[in-house]
C-alpha positions in Angstrom: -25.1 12.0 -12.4 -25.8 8.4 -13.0 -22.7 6.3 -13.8 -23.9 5.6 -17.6 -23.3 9.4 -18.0 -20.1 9.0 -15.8 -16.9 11.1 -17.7 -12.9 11.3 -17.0 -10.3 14.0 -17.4 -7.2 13.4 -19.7 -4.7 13.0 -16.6 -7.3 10.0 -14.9 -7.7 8.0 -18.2 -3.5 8.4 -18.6 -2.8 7.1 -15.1 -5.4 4.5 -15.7 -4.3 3.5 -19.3 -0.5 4.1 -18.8 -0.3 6.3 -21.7 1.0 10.2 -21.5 -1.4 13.1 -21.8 0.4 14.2 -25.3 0.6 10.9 -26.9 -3.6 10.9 -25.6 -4.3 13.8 -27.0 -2.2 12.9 -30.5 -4.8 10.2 -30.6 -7.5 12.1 -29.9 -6.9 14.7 -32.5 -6.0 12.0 -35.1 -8.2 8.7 -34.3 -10.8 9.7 -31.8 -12.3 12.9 -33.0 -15.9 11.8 -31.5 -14.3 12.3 -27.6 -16.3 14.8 -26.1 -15.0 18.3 -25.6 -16.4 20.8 -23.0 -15.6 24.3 -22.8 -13.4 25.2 -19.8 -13.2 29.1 -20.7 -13.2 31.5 -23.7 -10.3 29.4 -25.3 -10.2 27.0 -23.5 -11.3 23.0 -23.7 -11.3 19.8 -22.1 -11.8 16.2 -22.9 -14.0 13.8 -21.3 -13.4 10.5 -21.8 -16.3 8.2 -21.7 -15.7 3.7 -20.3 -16.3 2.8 -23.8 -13.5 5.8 -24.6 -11.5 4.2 -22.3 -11.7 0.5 -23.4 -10.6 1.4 -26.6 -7.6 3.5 -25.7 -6.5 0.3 -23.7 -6.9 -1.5 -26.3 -5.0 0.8 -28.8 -2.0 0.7 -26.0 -2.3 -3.0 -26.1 -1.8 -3.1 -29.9 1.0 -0.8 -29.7 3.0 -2.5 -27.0 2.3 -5.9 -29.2 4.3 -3.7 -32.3 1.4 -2.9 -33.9 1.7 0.8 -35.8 -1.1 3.2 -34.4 -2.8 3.2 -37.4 -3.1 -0.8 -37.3 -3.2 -0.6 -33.7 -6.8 2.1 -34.0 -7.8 -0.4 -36.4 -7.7 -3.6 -34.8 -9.2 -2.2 -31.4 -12.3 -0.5 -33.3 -12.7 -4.5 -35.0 -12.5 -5.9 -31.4 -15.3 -3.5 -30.3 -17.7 -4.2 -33.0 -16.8 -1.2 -35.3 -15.9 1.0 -32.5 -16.4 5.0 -33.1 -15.1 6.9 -36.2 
C-alpha cells in the first residue's frame, strides 16, 4: 500500500485529533458524508479516514475550541482548505 492510499480507523484519528469517537462519527454522519466506509461484516461498517480527512477534522476541532458553532466551524475549515469536500 503506498502511503497516498494510506487510511486510519476512527479510534487512531480520535487519539490523534483529541476528539471522541461519537462526537467523530456525529460529524461524519452530518458534515463529512464523503469519508469512506468499508464493509466489516453483513451489517457491519467502518470508516477510514484519509490525511486530507484528517486535516480537516483538526481543523473543525480548532474552530470549535476557538467558539465557533460546528456548523461555522465545518465551514470555515472547508474555506481554509480550498473548498474542502462536500
Amino acid at each position: 500500500m503506498e502511503q497516498a492510499d494510506k487510511t486510519y480507523s476512527i479510534g487512531t484519528v480520535a487519539n490523534l485529533v483529541g476528539v471522541p469517537k461519537y462526537k467523530l462519527r456525529h460529524w461524519c454522519d452530518r458534515y463529512l458524508p464523503h469519508i469512506k466506509r468499508i464493509q466489516i461484516g453483513e451489517f457491519q461498517f467502518q470508516r477510514r479516514f484519509t490525511g486530507q480527512d484528517i486535516e480537516l477534522i483538526g481543523r473543525i476541532k480548532a474552530y470549535r475550541d476557538r467558539g465557533f458553532t460546528l456548523d461555522a466551524a465545518v465551514s470555515q475549515a472547508r474555506h481554509d482548505l480550498g473548498g474542502g469536500k462536500e
